[in-house]
C-alpha positions in Angstrom: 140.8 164.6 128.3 139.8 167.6 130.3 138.5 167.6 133.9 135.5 169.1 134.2 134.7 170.7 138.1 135.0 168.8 141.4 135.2 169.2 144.8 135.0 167.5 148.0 134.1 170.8 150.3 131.7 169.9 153.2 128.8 172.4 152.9 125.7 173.4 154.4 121.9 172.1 153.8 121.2 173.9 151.3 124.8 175.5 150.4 127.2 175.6 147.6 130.8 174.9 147.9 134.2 174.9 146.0 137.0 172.9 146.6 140.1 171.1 145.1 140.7 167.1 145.6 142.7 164.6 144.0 141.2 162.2 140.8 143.2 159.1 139.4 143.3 159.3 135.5 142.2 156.0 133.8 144.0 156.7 130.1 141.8 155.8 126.9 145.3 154.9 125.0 146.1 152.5 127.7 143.3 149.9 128.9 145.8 148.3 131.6 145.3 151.3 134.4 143.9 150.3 137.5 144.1 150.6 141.1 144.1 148.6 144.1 142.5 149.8 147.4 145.1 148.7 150.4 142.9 147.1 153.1 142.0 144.3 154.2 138.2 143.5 154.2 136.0 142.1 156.5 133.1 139.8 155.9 130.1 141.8 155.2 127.2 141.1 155.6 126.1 144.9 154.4 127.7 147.3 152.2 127.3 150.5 150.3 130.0 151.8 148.2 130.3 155.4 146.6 132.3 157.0 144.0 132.6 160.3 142.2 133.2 158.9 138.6 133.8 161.5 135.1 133.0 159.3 132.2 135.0 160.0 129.0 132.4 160.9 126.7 134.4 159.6 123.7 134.9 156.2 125.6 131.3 153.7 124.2 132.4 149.9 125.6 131.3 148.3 128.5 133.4 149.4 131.6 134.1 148.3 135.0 134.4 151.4 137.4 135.3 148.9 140.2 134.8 145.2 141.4 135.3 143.6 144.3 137.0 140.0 144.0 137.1 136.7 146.5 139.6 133.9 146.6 136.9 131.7 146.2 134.6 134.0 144.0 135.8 136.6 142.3 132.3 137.9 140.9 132.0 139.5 144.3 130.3 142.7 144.3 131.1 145.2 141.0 129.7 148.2 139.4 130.0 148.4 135.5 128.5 150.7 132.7 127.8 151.3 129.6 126.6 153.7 126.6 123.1 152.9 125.5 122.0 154.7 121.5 120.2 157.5 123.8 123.5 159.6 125.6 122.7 157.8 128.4 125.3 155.5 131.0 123.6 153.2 132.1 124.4 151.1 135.4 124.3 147.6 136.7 125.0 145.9 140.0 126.8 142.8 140.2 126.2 140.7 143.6 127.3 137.3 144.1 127.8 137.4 140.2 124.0 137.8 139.9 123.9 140.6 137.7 121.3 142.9 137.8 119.9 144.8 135.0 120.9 148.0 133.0 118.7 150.6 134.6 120.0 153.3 136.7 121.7 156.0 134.2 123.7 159.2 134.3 124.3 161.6 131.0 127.2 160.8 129.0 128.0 164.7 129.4 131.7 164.3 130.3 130.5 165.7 134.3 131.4 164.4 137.4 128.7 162.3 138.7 128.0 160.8 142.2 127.2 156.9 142.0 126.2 154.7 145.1 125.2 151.0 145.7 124.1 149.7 148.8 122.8 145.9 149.5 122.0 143.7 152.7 121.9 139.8 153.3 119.0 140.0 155.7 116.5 140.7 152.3 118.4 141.0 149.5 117.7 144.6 149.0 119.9 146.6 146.8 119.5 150.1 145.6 122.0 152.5 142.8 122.0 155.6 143.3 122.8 158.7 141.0 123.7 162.4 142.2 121.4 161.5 145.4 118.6 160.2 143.6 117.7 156.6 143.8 117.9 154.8 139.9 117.4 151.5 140.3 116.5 149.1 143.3 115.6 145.3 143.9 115.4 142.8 146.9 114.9 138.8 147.5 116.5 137.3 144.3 119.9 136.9 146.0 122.4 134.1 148.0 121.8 135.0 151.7 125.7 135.0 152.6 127.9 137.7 153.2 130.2 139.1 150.7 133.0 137.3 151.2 136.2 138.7 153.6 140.1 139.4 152.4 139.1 139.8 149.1 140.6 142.5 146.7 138.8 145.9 145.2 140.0 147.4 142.2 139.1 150.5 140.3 138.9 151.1 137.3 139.0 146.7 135.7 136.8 144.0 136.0 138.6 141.1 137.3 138.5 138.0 135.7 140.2 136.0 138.3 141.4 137.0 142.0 143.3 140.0 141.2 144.1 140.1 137.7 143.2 138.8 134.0 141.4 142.4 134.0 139.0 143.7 131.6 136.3 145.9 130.4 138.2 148.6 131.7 137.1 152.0 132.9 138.3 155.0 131.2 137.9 158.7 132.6 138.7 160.0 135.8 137.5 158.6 139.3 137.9 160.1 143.5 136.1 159.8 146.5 135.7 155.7 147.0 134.3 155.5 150.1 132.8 151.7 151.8 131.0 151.0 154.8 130.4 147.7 156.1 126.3 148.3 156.2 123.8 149.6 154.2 123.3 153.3 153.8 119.5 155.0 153.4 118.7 157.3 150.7 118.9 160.7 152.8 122.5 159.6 153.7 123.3 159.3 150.1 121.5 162.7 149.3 123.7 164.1 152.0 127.2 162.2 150.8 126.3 163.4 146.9 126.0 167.0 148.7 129.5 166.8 149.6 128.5 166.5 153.5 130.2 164.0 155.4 128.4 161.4 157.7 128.5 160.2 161.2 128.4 156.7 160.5 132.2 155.3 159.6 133.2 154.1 156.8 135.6 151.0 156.5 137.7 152.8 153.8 138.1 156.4 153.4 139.7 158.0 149.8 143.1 158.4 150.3 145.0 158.1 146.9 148.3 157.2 149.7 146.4 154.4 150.0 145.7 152.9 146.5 148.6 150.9 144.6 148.3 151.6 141.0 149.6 150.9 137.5 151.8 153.2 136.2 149.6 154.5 133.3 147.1 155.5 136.0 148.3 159.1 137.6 147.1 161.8 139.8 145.0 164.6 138.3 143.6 167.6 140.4 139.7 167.6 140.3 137.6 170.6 141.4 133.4 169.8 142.0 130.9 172.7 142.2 128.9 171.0 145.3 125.3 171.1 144.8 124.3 170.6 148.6 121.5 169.0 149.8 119.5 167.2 147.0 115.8 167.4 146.2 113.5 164.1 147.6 114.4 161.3 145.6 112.7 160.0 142.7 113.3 156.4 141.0 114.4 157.3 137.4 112.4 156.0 134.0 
């Protein structure tokens, strides 16, 4: 499976950069490969979560590109896909194992592509976003607790119990997982998709030092042509 161009340059507004970065491979000959972020999590009573995530285009079942599992819930918080008849991903949220629906969508075109979920206790809100533009959104249909603390986040598997009995697994090539502990606002995602960084901290940062993972899963070197600062966003249709 060739990598198509990635980066993670910081560039300017309205700028274009080109840099090298690290991606972990996720094997189509292997659905065991996962990885295992290496922190312990708080409670949360916030969160947004963002990826860069290449799809393989000859890959068509459901896949998990990460989930977040409890000891005493393991349907925590998770992000899945899957290939609709139109050469379309299209994206769901899971949240408190209330899964939302199949809306958001990126092009099964085999390029990298920015994803980013966000959702808060106080209201229930909860947004996807796609290269920095919003795809899908919701609010008030959800349990008002935090997402639960020293849980376990895994890329790349769906998790079936508390760290393991993994599937629907993920196959391409995924970098830049980054979490914070609140929830992000659209021109902070536009600015993240445009390879800029943030002032507000995140809980974990992408560090593939800091990621245990199975041995099918290895290290591939991703370049991203960064598109700077995004156009206003626009819910897709």
């Amino acid at each position: 499976y060739v990598l198509m161009p990635y980066c993670m340059m910081i560039s300017t507004c309205c700028g274009l950069g080109l840099g090298l970065g690290l991606a972990l491979n996720f094997p189509r000959d292997s659905q065991e490969g996962y990885g295992r972020v290496n922190m312990t999590f708080p409670a949360m009573p916030a969160v947004s979560v963002c990826v860069r995530v290449q799809w393989d285009p000859q890959w068509y079942q459901v896949s998990t590109m990460y989930s977040y599992a409890a000891a005493v819930f393991t349907n925590e918080f998770q992000l899945r896909g899957q290939l609709d008849g139109t050469g379309r991903i299209l994206l769901a949220l899971i949240v408190h194992g209330q899964h939302r629906p199949y809306k958001a969508f990126f092009p099964n075109d085999g390029a990298w592509h920015h994803l980013c979920v966000t959702w808060r206790k106080t209201d229930g809100h909860w947004a996807i976003y796609v290269d920095g533009v919003r795809g899908d959104m919701g609010s008030g249909s959800d349990t008002p607790r935090d997402i639960h603390g020293d849980g376990i986040l895994i890329l790349g598997q769906d998790q079936d119990s508390f760290g393991g009995n993994f599937t629907e697994p993920f196959v391409g090539n995924i970098t830049d997982l980054n979490v914070w502990d609140t929830a992000l606002e659209q021109r902070q995602f536009r600015t993240l998709n445009g390879c800029s960084s943030l002032t507000q901290d995140a809980i974990f940062t992408w560090s593939i030092d800091n990621m245990t993972r199975h041995p099918v899963v290895g290290e591939v070197p991703a370049m991203l042509f960064c598109p700077g600062e995004t156009a206003p966003t626009v819910t897709q249709h």
